[in-house]
DRENTORKOL-310032 format. One record per residue: residue in three letters; y, z, x of N, C-alpha, C in turn. Coordinates in steps of 0.001 Angstrom, whole numbers, plus 524288, in hexadecimal, padded with zeros to 5 digits. Atoms other than C-alpha are relative to their C-alpha. Example, Ala and Ser with C-alpha at 12.3 -4.5 7.8 and 13.67 -1.06 7.14 Angstrom:
2
ala7FB5A800008037A7EE6C81E788300C804B08000080384
ser7FB5A7FFC47FCCC7FBDC81BE48356680442802DA7FCFE
END
This chain:
281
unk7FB548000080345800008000080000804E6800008036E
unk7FBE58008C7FBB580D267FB07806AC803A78053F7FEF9
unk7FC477FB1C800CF8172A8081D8078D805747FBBA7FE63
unk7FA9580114802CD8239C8082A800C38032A7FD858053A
unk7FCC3802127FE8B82A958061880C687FEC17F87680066
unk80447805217FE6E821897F84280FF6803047FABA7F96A
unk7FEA4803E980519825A47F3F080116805A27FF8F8016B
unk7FCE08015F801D5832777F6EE8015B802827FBD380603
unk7FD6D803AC7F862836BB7EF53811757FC467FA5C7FC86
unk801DD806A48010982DAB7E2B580911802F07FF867FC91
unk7FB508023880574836D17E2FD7FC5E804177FF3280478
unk7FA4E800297FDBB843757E4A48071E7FFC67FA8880223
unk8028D805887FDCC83C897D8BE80E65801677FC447FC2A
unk7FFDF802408044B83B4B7D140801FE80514800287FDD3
unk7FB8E801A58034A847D77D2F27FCBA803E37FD8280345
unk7FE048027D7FC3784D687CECF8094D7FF087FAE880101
unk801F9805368006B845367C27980A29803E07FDED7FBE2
unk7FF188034B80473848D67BF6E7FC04806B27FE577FF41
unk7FAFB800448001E8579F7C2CB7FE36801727FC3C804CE
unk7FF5C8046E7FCF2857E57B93480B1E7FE6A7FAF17FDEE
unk8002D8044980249851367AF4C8036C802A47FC9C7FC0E
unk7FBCC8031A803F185A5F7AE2F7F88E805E47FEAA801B2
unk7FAD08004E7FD80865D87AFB0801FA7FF757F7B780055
unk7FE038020A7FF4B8615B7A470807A77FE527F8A87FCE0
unk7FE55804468044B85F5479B7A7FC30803757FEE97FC33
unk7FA03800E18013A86B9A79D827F8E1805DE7FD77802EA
unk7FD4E800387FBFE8719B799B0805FF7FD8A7FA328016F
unk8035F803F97FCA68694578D8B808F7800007FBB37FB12
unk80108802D6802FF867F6781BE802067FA947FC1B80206
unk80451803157FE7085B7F7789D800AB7FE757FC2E7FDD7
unk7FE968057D8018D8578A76C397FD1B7F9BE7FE297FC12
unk80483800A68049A84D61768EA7F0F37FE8B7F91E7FF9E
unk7FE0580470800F7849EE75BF37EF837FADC7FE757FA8F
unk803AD801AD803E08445C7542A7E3997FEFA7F8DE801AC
unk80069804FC7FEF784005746CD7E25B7FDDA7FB007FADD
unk7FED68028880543842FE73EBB7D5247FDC07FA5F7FF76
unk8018E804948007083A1C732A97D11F800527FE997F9A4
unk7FE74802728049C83E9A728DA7C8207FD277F8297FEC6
unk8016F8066B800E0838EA719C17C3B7806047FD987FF80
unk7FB9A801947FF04846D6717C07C1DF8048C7FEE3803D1
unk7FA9D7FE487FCEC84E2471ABD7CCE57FD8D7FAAC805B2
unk80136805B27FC2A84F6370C057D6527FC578028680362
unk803937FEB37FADC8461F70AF87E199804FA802238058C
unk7FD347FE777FCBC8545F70AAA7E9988025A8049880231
unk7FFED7F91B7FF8E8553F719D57E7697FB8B801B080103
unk802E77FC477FF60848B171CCE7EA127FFD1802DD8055E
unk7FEF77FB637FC31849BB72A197F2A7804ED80076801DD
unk7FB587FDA48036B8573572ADD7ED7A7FF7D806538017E
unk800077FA7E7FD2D85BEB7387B7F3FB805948030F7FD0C
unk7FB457FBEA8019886581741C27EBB080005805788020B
unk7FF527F9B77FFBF86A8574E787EFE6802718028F7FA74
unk7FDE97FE228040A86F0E756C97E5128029580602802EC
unk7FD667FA4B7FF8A879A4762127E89F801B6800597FBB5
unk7FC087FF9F8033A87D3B767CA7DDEF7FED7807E67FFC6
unk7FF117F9D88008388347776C07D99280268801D88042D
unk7FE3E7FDD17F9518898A778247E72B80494804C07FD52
unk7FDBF7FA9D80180892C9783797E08A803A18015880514
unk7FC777FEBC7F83B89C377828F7EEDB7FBEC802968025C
unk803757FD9C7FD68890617887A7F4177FEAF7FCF58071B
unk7FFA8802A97F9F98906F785AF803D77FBF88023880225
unk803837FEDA7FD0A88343785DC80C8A8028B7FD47804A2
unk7FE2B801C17FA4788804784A481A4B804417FE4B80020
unk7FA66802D67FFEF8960F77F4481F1F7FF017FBA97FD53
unk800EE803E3802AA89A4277750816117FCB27FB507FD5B
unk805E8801538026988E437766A80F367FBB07FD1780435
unk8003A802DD7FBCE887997719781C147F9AE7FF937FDCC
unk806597FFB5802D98783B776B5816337FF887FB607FBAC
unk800B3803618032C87B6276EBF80B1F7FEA77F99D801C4
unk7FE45804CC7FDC688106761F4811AB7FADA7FE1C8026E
unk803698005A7FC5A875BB762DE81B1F7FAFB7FE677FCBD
unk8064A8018180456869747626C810CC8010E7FC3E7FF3C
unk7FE368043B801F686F0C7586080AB0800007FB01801E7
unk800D38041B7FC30871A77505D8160F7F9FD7FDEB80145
unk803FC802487FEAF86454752098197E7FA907FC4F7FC57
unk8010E80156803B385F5C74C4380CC47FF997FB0A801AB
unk7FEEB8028C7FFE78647B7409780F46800317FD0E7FA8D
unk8016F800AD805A78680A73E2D800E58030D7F9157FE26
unk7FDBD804C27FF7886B0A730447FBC680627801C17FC09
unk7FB5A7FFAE802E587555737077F25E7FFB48056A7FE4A
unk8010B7FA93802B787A82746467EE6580227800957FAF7
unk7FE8B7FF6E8063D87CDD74A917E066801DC8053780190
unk7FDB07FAFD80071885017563B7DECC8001C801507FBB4
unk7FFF18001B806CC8837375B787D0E17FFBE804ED7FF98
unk7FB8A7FC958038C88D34766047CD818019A803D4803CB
unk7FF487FA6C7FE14892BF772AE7D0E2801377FEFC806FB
unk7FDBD7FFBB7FA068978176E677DF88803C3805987FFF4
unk7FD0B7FCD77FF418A0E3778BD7DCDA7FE988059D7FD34
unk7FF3C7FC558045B8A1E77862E7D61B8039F800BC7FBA0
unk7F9B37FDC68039B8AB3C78B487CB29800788035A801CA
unk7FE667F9FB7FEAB8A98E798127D00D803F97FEBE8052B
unk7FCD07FF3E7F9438AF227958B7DE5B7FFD47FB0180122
unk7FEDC805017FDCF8B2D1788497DFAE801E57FD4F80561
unk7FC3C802527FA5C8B4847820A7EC507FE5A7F9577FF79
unk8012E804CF7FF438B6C3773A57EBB67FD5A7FDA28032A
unk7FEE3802017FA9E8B6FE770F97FA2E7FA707FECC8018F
unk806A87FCFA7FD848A7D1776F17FCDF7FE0A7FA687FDAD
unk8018980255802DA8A41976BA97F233800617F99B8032A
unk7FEE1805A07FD448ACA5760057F9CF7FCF37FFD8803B0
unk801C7800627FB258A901763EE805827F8F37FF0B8006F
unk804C9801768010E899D276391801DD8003D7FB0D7FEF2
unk800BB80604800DD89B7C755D97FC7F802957FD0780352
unk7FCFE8015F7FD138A29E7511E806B97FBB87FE748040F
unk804857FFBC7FC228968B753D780FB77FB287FB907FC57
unk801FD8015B8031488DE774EA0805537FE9F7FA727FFAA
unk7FF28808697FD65892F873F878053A7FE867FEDA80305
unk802A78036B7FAC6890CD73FE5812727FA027FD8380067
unk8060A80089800C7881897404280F3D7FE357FAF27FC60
unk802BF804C8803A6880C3737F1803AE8041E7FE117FB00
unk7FB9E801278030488901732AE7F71F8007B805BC7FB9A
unk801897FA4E8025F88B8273F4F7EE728027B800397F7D7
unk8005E7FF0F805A888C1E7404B7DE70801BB804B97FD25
unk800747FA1C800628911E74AA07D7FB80232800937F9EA
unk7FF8D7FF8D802D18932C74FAA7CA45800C1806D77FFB6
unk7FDEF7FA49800AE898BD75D577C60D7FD3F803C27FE25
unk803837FCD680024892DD769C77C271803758026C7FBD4
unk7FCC17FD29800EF898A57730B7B9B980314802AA80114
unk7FC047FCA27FF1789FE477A3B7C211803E07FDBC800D6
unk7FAED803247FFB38A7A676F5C7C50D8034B7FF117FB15
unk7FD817FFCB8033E8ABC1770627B85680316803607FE7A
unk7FC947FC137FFFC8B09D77CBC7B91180281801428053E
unk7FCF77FF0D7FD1B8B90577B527C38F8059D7FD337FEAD
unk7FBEE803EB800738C1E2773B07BCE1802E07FDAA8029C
unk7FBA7803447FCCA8CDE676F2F7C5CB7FD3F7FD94803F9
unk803F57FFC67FA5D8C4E2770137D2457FC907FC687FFD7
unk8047D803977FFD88BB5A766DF7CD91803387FC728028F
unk7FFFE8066E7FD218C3E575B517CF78801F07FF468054E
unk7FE1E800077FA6A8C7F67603C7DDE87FA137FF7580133
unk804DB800AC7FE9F8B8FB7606D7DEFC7FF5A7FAB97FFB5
unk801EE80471800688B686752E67D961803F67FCAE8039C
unk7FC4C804107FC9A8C28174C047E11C7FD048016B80490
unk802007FFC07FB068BD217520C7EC157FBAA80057803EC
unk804CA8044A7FFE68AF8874CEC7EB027FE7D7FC1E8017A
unk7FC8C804EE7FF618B48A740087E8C17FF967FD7580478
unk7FF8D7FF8B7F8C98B99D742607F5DB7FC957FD448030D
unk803B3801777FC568AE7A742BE7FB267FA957FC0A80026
unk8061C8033F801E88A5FE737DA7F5477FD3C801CC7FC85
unk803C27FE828045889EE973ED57EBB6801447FB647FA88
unk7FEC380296805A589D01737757DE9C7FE1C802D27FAAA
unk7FFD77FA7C8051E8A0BC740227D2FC8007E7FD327FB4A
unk802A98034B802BA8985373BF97C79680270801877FA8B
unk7FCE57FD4B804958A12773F137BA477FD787FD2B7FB70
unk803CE801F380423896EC73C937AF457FFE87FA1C80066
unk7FF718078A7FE64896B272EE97B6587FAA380019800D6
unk802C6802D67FE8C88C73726E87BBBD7FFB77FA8D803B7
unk7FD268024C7FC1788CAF71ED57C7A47F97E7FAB580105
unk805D38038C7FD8B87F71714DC7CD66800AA7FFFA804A1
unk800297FFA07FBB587BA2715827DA697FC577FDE080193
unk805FC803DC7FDD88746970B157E27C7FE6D7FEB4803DD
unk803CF8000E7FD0386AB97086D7EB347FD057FABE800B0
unk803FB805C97FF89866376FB5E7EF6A804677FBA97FB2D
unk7FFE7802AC804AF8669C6F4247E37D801708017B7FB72
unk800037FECC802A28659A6FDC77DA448023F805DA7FEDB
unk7FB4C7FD158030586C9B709F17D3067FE3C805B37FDB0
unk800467FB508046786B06717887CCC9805948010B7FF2B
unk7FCAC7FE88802A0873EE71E9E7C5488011D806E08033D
unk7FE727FA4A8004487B2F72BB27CA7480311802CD7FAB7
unk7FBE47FD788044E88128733AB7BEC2800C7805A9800C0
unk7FFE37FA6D7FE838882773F5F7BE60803F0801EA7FBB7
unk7FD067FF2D8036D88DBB747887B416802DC8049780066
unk7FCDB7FB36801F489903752047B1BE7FC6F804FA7FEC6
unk803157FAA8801EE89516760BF7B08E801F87FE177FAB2
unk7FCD38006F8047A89730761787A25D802B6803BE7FDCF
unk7FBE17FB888028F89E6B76DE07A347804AC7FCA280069
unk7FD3B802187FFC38A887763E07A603804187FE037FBB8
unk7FFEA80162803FF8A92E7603D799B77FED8805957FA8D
unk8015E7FBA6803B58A1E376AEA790507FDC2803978015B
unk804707FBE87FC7489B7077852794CA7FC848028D7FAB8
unk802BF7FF80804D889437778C4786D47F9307FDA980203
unk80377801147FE91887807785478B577FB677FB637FB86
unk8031580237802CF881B77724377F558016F7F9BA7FEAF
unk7FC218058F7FF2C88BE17678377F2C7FFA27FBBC803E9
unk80186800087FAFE8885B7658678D117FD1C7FABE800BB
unk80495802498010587C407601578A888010F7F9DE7FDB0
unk7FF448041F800BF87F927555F782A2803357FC0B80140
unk7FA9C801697FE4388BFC75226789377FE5C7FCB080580
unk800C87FFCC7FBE38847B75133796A97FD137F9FC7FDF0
unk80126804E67FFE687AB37460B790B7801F17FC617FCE4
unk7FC2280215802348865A740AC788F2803137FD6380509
unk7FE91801767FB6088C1673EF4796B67FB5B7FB1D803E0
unk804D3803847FBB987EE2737DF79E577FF6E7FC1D7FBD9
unk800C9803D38030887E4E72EDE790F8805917FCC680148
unk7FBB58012A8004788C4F72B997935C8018F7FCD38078B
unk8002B8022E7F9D5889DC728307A3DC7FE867F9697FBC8
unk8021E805C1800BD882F671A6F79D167FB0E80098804EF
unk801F78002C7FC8D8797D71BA97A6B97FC7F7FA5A80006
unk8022C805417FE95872AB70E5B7AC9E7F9858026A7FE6F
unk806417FC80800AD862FA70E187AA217FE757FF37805B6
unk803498003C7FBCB860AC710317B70C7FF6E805F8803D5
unk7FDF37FC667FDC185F9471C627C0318032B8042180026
unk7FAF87FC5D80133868F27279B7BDD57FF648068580369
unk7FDA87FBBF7FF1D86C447332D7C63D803E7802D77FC26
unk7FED07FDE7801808711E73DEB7BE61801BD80567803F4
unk7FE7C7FA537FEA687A3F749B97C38A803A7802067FAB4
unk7FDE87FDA18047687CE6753BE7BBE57FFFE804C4800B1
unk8008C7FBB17FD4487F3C760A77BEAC7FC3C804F57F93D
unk8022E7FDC3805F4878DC766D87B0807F77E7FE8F7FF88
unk804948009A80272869C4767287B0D57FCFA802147FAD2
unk8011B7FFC6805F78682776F0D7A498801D67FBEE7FC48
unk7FE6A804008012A86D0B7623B79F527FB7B7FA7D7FEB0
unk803398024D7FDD985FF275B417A29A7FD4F7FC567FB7A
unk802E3803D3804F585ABD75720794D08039C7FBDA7FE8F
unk7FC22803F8800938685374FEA7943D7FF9D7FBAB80334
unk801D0803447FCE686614748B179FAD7FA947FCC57FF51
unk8036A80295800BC8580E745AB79C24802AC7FD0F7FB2E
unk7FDA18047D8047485CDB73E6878E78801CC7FCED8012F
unk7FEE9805A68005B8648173621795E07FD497FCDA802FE
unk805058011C7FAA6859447336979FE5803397FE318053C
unk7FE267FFE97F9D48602B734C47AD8B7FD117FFD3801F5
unk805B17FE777FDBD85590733D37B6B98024A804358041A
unk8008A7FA3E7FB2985AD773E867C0FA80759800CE7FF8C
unk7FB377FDD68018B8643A747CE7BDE7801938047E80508
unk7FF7D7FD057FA83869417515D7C98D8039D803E77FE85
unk7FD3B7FACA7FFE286E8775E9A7C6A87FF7F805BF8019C
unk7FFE47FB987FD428720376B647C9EB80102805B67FC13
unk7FC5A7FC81802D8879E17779D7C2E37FAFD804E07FEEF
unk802ED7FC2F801A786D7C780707BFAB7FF418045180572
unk8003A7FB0D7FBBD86DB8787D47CEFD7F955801F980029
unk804B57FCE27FED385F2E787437CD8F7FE148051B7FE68
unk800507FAD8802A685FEE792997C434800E1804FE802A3
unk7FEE67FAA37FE47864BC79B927CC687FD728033B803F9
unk802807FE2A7FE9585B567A30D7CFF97F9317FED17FE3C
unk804288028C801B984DD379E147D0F97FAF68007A7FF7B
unk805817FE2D8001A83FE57A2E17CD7C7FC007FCA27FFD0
unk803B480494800628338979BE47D2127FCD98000C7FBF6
unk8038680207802DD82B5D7942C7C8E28030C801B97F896
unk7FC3780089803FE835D5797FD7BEA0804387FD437FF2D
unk7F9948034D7FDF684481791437C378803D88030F7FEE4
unk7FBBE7FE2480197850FE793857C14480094805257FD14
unk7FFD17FB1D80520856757A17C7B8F7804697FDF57FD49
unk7FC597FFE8805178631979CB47B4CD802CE7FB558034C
unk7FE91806537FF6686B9178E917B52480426800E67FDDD
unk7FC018014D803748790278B607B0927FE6C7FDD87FA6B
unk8018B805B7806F787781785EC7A1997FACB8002080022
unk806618007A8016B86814789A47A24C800BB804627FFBE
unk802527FB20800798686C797C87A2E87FC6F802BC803E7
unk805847FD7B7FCD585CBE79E077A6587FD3D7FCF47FFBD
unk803F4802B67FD4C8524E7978F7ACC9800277F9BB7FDFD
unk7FD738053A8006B856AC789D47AB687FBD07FD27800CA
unk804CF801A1800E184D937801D7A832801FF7FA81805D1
unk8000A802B57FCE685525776B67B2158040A801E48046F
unk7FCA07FE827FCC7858AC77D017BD558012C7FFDC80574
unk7FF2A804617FAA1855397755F7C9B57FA787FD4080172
unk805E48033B7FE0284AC176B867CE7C800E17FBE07FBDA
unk7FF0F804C6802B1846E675FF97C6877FD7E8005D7FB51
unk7FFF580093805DF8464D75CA57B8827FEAE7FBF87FED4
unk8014C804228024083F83750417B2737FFA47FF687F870
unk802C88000B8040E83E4274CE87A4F3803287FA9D7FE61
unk7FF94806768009D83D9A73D3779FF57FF5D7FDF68045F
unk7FE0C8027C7FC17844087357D7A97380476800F8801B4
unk7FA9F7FDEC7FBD084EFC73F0E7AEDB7FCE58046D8027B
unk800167FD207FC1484CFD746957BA23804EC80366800FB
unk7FCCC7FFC97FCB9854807515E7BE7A800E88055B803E3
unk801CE7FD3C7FCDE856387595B7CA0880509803D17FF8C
unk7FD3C7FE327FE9185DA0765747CA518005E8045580388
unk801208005A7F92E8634276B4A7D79F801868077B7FE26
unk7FD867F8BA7FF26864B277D167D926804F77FE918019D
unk7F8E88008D7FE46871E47794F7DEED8009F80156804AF
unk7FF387FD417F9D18767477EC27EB108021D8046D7FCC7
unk7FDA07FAB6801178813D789EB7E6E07FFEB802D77FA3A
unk8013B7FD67805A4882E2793867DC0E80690801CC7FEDF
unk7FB8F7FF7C802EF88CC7797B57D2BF800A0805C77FE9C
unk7FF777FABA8028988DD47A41B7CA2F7FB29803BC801FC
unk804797FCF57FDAD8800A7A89C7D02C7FF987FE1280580
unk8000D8011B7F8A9882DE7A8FB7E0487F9AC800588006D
unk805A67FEA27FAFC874877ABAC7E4C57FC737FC837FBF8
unk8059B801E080187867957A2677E1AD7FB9E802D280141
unk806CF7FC4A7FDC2859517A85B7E24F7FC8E7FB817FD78
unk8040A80391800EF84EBD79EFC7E4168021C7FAAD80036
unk7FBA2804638006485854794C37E314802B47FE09803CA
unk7FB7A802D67FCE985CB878DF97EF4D803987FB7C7FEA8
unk7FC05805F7801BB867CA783A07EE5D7FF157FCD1802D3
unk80370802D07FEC3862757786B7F12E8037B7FA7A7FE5C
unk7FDB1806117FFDE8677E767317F3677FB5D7FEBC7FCEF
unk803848036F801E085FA8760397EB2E800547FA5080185
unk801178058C7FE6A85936751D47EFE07FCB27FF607FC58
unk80332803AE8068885494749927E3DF7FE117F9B3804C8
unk802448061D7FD6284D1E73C877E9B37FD427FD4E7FAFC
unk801D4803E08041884B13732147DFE77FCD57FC758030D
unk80498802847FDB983F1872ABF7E2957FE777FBE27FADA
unk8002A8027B8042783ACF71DD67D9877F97B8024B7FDE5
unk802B57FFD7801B68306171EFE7D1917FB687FC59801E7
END
């Protein structure tokens, strides 16, 4: 029988482990990757390379995000999606946001669509979006753009948070695939950003084949073989709260984020770049 002291120096052990481990998946970022097959998507994309940053919250790993910049680079991605929340409401710093995309271009062409918080920054957003711009990014305003390869073409789309517009969650909903009916979309290919994955049955109706979002933080805090505990606009235990989602013929992948908002600390939950690779069927 181990003595009291024997138990209690293995709990002190143990809570020490567990408290270095969450330190430092909170401090570190890492890189997930999926890999999306479609009969649709040209042969000229096949192994088609997206990064997905999204949720960055001004959150900085290394000088001027240097951990970040660096994964990324080593990806070698044919194109990055940014989908939402580059900034906070709580503590806004523009600069942290430019200066990340700035680095960003250098790597590859960069996409980007808003998050909700950019909606609540009101004035600040459009010193954010001019100064995007800036830097090459292409800021997707419930537009739709084609992008090609060889011969042939997919579709990028990207839509408005829709707190932008309404923060009625039920309104939301129909407003959001009132918006993707209203792109016209070509029948061919379609990238979807969007920063709203509780949104997902909207997106399937209009059949996007790959949708790319963020905003759920990976629920927070994360229990194995259960997920997520709690999500913006899902609540508790969120039925979509990171990894990938199929149902028809839309796909879609959504990313833990890098930074956090109203809840500073993750458990179980590192922040993590997401790489999507489209492959033909």
């Amino acid at each position: 029988m181990l003595s009291k002291k024997r138990i209690f120096v293995t709990i002190l052990i143990l809570l020490f482990i567990l408290f270095v481990w969450i330190i430092w998946g909170n401090v570190t970022v890492g890189v997930t990757r999926y890999t999306v097959t479609s009969d649709r998507l040209p042969h000229s994309f096949d192994g088609y390379k997206i990064a997905v940053v999204s949720d960055l919250h001004n959150a900085q790993f290394g000088n001027d995000n240097s951990q970040l910049v660096e994964k990324v680079k080593k990806e070698h991605p044919d194109m990055i999606a940014i989908t939402g929340d580059f900034v906070d409401s709580n503590r806004t710093d523009v600069e942290i946001a430019i200066q990340l995309a700035s680095q960003l271009t250098e790597i590859a062409p960069c996409y980007y669509v808003t998050g909700n918080h950019e909606a609540w920054i009101d004035e600040q957003y459009y010193e954010l979006e001019k100064g995007l711009i800036g830097e090459n990014v292409v800021v997707l305003h419930d537009d739709v753009i084609q992008l090609t390869k060889g011969s042939e073409t997919i579709q990028i789309a990207g839509l408005d948070d829709p707190d932008f517009t309404e923060r009625d969650t039920y309104i939301q909903d129909s407003m959001v695939q009132t918006k993707i009916s209203n792109l016209s979309l070509l029948d061919e290919y379609c990238i979807l950003l969007s920063h709203r994955p509780e949104l997902f049955e909207e997106y399937v109706s209009e059949e996007v084949d790959l949708v790319l979002s963020g905003h759920a933080h990976g629920g927070q805090f994360r229990v194995p073989f259960v997920g997520g505990i709690i999500a913006p606009d899902q609540g508790l235990f969120p039925e979509f709260d990171a990894g990938k989602y199929s149902k028809n013929h839309t796909t879609m992948i959504v990313s833990r984020g890098i930074g956090n908002s109203i809840i500073p600390v993750r458990i179980n939950n590192r922040p993590e770049i997401v790489i999507v690779e489209l492959m033909c069927d």
